[in-house]
DRENBA-489721 format. One record per residue (C-alpha): y, z, x. Coordinates in Angstrom, 2 decimals, decimal comma. Each point is the difference from the previous one (the first is absolute). Example, Ala and Ser with C-alpha at 12.3 -4.5 7.8 and 13.67 -1.06 7.14 Angstrom:
2
((-4,50; 7,80; 12,30))
((3,44; -0,66; 1,37))
This chain:
163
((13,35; -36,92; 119,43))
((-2,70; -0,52; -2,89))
((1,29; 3,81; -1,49))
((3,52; -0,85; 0,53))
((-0,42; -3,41; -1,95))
((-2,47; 2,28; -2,64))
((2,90; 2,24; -0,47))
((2,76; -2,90; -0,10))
((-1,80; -1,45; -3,01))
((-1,06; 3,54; -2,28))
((4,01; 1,02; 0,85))
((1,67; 0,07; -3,69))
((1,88; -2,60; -0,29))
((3,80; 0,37; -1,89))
((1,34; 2,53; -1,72))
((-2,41; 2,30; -2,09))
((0,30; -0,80; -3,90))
((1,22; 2,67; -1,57))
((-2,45; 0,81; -3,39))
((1,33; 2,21; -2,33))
((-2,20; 3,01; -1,87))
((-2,06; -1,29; -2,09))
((1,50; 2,99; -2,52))
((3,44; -1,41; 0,39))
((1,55; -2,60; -2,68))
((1,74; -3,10; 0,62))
((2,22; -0,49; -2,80))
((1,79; -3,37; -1,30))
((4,02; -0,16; 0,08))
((0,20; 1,25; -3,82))
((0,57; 2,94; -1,32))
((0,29; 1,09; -3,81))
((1,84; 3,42; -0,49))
((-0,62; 2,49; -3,07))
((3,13; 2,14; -1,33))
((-1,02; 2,76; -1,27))
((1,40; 2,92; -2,14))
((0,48; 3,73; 1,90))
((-3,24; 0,97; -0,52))
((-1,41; -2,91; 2,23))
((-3,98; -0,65; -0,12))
((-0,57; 3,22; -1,87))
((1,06; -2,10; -3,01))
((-3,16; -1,34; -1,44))
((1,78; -3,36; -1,42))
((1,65; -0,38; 3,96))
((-3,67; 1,02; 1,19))
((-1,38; -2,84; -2,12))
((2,44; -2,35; 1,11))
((-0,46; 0,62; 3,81))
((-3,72; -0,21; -0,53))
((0,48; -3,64; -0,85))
((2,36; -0,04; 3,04))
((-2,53; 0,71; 2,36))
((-2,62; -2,49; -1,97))
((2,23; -2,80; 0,57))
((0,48; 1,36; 4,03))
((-3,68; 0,11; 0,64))
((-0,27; -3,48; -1,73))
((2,60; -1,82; 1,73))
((1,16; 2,87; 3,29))
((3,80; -0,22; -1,63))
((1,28; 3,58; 0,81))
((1,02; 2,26; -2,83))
((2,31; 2,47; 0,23))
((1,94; 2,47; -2,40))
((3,26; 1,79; -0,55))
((1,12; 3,08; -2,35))
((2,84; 0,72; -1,65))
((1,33; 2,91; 1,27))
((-1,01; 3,50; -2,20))
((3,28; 1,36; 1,08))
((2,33; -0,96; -2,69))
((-0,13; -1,01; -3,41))
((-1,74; -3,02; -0,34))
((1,98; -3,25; -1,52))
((0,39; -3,77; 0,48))
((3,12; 0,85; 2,26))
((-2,13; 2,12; 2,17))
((-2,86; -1,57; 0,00))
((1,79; -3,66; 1,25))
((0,51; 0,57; 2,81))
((-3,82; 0,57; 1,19))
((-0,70; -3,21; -1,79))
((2,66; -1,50; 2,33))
((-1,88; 1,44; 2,90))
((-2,73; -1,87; -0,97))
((1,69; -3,06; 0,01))
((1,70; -0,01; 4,12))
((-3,72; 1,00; 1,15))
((-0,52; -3,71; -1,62))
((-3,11; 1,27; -1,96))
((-1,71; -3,50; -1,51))
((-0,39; 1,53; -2,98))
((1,51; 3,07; -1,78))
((-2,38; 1,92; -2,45))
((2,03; 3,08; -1,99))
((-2,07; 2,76; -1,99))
((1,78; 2,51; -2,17))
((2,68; -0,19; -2,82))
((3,26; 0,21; 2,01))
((-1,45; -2,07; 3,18))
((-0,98; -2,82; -2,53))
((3,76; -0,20; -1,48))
((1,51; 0,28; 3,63))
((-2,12; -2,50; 1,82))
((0,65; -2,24; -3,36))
((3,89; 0,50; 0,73))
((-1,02; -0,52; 3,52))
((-1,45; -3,23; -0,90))
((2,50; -1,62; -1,42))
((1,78; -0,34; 2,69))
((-2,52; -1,43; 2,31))
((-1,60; -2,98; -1,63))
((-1,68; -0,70; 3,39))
((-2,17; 2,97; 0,50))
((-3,00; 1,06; -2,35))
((-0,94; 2,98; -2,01))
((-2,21; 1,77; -2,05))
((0,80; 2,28; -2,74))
((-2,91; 2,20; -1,36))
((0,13; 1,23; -3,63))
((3,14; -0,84; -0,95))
((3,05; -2,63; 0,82))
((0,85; -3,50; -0,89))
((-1,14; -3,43; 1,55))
((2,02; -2,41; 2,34))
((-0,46; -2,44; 2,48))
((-0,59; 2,13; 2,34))
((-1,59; 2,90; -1,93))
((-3,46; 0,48; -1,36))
((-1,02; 2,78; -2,64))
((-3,43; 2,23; 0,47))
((-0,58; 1,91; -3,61))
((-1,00; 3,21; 0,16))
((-3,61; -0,53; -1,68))
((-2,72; 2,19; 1,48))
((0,11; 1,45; 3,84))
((-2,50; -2,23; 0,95))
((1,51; -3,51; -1,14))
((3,24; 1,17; 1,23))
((-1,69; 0,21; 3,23))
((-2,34; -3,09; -0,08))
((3,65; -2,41; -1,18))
((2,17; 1,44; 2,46))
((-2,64; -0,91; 2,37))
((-0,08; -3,52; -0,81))
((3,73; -0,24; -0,43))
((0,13; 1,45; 3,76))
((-2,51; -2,19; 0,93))
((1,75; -3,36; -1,45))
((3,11; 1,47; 2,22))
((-1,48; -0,18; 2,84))
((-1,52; -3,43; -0,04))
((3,63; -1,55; -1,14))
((-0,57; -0,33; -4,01))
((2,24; 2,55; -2,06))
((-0,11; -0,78; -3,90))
((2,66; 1,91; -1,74))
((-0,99; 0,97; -3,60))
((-2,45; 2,98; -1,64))
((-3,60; 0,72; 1,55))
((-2,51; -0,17; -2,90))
């Protein structure tokens, strides 16, 4: 009776807590997108950019993601729209476009969607809803998209020009 109550007591109790990996990431409901030109992250300007992505994901766990515009065809605002419009039904929080063409078709894009907020790197004009990253030096584009990411994600977006 004495090992039957012993055993009674060291049973587990409940169901067993699940723990995940310690290798895995939990990440917040945000998620800023990057549109890219064809050439993607072989693009040092895009790879600068996405390096201050995934600054402002390890600083705050908001997943970053990216899209390019296809290589396939000739590339133009009218081609390039409708990735940017992609962007917008997977309800990114924040938009960030790098390259000539994505700049002027996420600006168009824009225009039309006062509620949502974007980035546009090296180029484009402010809004509302729009903020401009100048094209300075690889490493301050990085470092202010960062930051601009990283105001995003905790609910403050300042349209205007990073200095």
């Amino acid at each position: 009776m004495v090992v039957g109550l012993g055993v009674w007591f060291a049973w587990p109790s409940g169901r067993p807590v699940y723990d995940p990996p310690v290798r895995s990431r939990q990440y917040i409901a945000f998620t800023a997108c990057l549109l890219t030109g064809p050439s993607g992250l072989s693009d040092a300007q895009a790879r600068a950019v996405w390096s201050g992505m995934e600054a402002a994901s390890s600083a705050t766990r908001a997943q970053v993601t990216y899209l390019s515009a296809s290589s396939g065809q000739a590339e133009s605002v009218g081609s390039v729209t409708p990735f940017a419009n992609t962007l917008l039904q997977q309800h990114c929080g924040v938009i960030v476009a790098v390259g000539a063409v994505e700049v002027q078709a996420v600006q168009a894009v824009a225009a039309g969607n006062a509620g949502e907020h974007f980035v546009l790197v090296g180029g484009g004009s402010v809004a509302g809803n729009v903020t401009v990253v100048p094209t300075v030096g690889v490493s301050s584009v990085s470092s202010r998209v960062a930051s601009v990411v990283q105001d995003a994600v905790g609910g403050v977006f300042r349209s205007g020009v990073v200095s």
